[in-house]
C-alpha positions as CSV (number, residue, x, y, z in Angstrom):
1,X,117.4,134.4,211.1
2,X,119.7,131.3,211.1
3,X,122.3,131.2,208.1
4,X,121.8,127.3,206.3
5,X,124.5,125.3,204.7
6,X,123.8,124.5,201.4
7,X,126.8,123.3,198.5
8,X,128.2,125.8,195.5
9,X,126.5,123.6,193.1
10,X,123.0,124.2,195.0
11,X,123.4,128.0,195.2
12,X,124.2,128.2,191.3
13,X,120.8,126.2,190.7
14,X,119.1,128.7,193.0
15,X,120.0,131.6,191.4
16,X,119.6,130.3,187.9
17,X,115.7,129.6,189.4
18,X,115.6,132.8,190.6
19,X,116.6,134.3,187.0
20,X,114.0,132.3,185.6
21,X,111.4,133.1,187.2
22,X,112.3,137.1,187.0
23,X,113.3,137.0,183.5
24,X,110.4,134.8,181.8
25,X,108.1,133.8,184.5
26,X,107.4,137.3,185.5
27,X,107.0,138.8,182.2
28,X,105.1,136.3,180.8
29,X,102.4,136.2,183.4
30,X,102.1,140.2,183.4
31,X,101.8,139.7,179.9
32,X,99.0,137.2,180.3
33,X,97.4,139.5,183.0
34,X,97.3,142.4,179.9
35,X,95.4,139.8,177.9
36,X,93.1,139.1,180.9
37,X,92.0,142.5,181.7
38,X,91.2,143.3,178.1
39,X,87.9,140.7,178.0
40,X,86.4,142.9,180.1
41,X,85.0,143.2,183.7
42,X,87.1,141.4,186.0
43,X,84.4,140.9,188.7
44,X,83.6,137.5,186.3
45,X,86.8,137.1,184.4
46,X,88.2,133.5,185.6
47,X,91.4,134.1,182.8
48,X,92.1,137.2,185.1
49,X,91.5,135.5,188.5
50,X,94.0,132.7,187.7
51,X,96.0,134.6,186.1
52,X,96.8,137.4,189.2
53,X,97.0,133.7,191.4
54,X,100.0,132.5,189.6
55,X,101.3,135.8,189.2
56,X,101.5,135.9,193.4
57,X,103.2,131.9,193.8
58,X,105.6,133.5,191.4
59,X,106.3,136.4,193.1
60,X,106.3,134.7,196.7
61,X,108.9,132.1,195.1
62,X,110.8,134.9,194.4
63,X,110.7,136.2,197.5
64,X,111.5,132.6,199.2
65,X,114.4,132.4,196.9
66,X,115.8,135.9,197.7
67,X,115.4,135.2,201.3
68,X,117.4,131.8,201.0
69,X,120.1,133.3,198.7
70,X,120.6,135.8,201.6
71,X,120.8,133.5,204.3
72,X,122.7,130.3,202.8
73,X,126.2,129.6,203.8
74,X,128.1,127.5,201.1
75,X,130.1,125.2,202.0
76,X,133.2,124.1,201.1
77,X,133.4,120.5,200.6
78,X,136.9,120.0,200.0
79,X,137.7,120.8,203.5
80,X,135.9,117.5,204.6
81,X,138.0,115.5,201.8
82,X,139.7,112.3,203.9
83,X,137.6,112.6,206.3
84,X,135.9,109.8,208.4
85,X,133.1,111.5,210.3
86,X,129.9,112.2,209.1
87,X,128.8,115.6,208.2
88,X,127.3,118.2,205.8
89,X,128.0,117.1,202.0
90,X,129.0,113.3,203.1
91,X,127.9,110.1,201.2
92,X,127.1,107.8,203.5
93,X,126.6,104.0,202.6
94,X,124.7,102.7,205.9
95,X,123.4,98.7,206.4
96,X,120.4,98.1,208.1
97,X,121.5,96.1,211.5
98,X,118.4,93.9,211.1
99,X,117.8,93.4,207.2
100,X,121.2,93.8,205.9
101,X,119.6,96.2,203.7
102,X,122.5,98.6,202.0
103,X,121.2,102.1,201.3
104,X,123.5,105.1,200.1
105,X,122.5,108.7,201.1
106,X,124.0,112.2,200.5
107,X,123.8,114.8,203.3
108,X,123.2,118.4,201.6
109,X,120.9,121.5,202.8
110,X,117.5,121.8,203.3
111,X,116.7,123.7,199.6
112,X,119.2,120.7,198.0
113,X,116.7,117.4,199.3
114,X,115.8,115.1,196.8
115,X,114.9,112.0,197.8
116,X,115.0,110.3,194.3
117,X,118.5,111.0,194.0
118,X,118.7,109.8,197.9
119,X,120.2,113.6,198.8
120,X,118.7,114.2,202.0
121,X,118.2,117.5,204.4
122,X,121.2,118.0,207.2
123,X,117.9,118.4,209.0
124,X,115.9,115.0,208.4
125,X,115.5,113.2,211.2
126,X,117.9,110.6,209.4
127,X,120.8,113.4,209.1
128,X,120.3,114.2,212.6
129,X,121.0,110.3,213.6
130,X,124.2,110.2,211.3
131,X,126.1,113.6,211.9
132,X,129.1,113.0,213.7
133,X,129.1,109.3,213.4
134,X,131.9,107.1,211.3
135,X,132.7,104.6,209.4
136,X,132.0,100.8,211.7
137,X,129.2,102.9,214.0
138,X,126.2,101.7,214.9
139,X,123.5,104.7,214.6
140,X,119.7,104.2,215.8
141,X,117.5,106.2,213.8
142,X,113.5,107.3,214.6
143,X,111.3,106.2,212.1
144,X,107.9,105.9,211.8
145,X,107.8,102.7,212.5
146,X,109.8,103.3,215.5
147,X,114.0,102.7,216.2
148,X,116.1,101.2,213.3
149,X,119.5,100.6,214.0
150,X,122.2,100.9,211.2
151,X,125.9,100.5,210.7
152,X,128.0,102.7,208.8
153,X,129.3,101.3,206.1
154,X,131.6,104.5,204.6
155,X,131.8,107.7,204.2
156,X,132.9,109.8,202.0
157,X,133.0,113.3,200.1
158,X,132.4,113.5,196.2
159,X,132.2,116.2,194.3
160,X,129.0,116.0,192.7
161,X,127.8,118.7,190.6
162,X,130.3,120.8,192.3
């Protein structure tokens, strides 16, 4: 399996998920399990059914999470400080070549994405487009709606949540 950069910040809010969900996810469901079983026969017991159903998305998102935690690669973003190429952890302000649309996006790991804060995957299809490019380049990007062409406005490195 293939190691996946992701920042410091990210892997601190992955952990503190994974201690969540083993410190007062876990017990609480087992304890609502308990309560469950003691109705009665579990052939007909809905309580119990959905009960043992969260219990397993808890335990597989603890098992996703370990997985990830073993595999991620932080990386150091103040190595990238002053630098004009686009790459992981950069904030990129791009134009679009036809609309003059502005948009801003941060390039962070896959488990990082959040698309309201415009933090996007090193993987998306717009990451892929960007990476390696700098500041004044032109970089055509597959969309949906087929090729859009966009300059690169800046880029830079902050330290957000770091």
């Amino acid at each position: 399996m293939a190691d996946y950069p992701i920042t410091a910040a990210g892997l601190r809010k992955m952990k503190d998920e994974l201690k969540h969900l083993q410190s007062v996810e876990r017990p609480k469901i087992s304890a609502e399990i308990e309560v469950a079983r003691a109705h009665g026969d579990l052939r007909e017991n809905a309580e119990y059914h959905a009960a043992k159903e969260k219990q397993g998305h808890i335990e597989g998102r603890i098992m996703d999470i370990n997985g990830w935690i073993a595999r991620a690669e932080v990386i150091d973003l103040s190595k990238f400080k002053g630098s004009d190429k686009v790459v992981f952890g950069a904030t990129v302000e791009l134009q679009d070549t036809e609309t003059e649309k502005r948009v801003v996006y941060r390039l962070v790991g896959e488990y990082e994405a959040d698309i309201k804060k415009r933090w996007i995957s090193i993987t998306s299809p717009v990451a892929r487009g960007l990476v390696g490019k700098k500041a004044g380049d032109v970089a055509t990007i597959q969309s949906p709606g087929g090729a859009r062409e966009y300059e690169i406005c800046s880029v830079t490195f902050e330290d957000v949540g770091e």
